[in-house]
N, C-alpha and C positions, 0 to 999 in steps of 0.2 A: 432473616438469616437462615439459612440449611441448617439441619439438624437430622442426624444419624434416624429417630425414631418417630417422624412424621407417619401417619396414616399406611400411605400407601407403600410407604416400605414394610411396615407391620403387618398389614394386607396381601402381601405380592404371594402368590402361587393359591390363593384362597377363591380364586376365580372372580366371583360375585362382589367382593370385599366387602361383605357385610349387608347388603343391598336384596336378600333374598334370589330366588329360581330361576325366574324368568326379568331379565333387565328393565327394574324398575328404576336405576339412576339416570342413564344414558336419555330416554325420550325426552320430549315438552311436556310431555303429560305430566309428570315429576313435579314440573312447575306450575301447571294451570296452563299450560297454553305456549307458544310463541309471543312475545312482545306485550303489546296491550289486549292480548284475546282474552276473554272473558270481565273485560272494567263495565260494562255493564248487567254482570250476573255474578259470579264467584269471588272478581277481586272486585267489589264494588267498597267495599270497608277501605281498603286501600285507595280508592279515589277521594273518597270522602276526605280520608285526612293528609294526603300528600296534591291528589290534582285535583282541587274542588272545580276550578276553569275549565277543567279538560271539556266537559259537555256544554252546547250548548253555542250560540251565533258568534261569530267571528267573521273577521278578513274583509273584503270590500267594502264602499262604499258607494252605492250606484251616484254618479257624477250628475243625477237630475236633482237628488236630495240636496246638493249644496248650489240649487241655482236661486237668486235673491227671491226672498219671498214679496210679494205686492200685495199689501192691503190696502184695498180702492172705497172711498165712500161718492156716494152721486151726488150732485147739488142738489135733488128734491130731497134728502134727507137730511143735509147739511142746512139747506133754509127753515127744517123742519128745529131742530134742533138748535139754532144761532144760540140763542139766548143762554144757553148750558151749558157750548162749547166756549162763546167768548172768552176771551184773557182783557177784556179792556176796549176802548172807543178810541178811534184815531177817526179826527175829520169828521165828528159825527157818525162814523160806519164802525160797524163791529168790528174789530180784529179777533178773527182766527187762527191759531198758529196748529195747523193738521200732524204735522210733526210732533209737537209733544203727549198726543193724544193714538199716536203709533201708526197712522195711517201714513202711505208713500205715496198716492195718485187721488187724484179729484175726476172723476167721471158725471158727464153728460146730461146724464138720467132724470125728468124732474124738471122743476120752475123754481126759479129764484124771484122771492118777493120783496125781500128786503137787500140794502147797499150792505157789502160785506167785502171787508179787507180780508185775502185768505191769503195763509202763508202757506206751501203746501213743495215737498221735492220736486214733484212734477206734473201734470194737469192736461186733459186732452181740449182739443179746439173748441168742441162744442160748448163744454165745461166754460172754458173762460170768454164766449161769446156772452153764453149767458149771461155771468157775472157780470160781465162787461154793462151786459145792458139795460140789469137794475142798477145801473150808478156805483159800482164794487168795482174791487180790485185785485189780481191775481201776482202773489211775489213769490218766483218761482224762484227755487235757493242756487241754483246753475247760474243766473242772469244776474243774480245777488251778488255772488263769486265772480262773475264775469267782470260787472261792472262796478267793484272795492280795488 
């Protein structure tokens, strides 16, 4: 609410109103700056405890960072390893389940010596010739779904 004895009526014909010679209230300078000039030197106290965020990565997301990640083992290191990965014996053949061990693809790479049931998202050709042709098995979760 207005009141007769505010400031700048108390002030009026004194020129400066109290502000000293030369217009030290009117500029930015008065304040440190325009806007946020100086949050990384003079008003840096003031970020700290009101915009700790202010500094610092934000905004986009490059759209390659969210493409599915694929982690691939080969069949020469998967016959290297049976005996470790196994979950169990089906049919006399190891069963492998590649999924619960985090891996998405079976690749190529390598000899298979031993008959190996592998359970696996998905698997490239040469992958499951191989397999194929130590007497194993490739159960690929798409054909699983296909054919339930």
């Amino acid at each position: 609410m207005p009141h007769k004895l505010r400031k700048t009526r108390k002030k009026r014909g004194s020129r400066t109103h109290g502000y000293g010679r030369v217009g030290q209230h009117r500029a930015g300078g008065s304040r440190g700056g325009h806007g946020k000039a100086g949050f990384h030197k003079h008003k840096w106290a003031y970020v700290i405890k009101y915009e700790p965020d202010y500094f610092g990565k934000r905004g986009f997301t490059s759209p390659k960072s969210l493409r599915r990640k694929v982690n691939v083992i080969n069949v020469g290191v998967l016959d290297e390893m049976a005996e470790n990965l196994s979950t169990g014996q089906e049919k006399g053949k190891l069963l492998i389940d590649l999924k619960s061990f985090g891996y998405t693809k079976l690749l190529g790479l390598g000899n298979v010596t031993k008959p190996l049931i592998v359970k696996v998202p998905s698997c490239s050709k040469s992958a499951a010739e191989k397999i194929k042709e130590a007497g194993g098995e490739i159960l690929i979760e798409s054909e699983e779904l296909e054919s339930s």
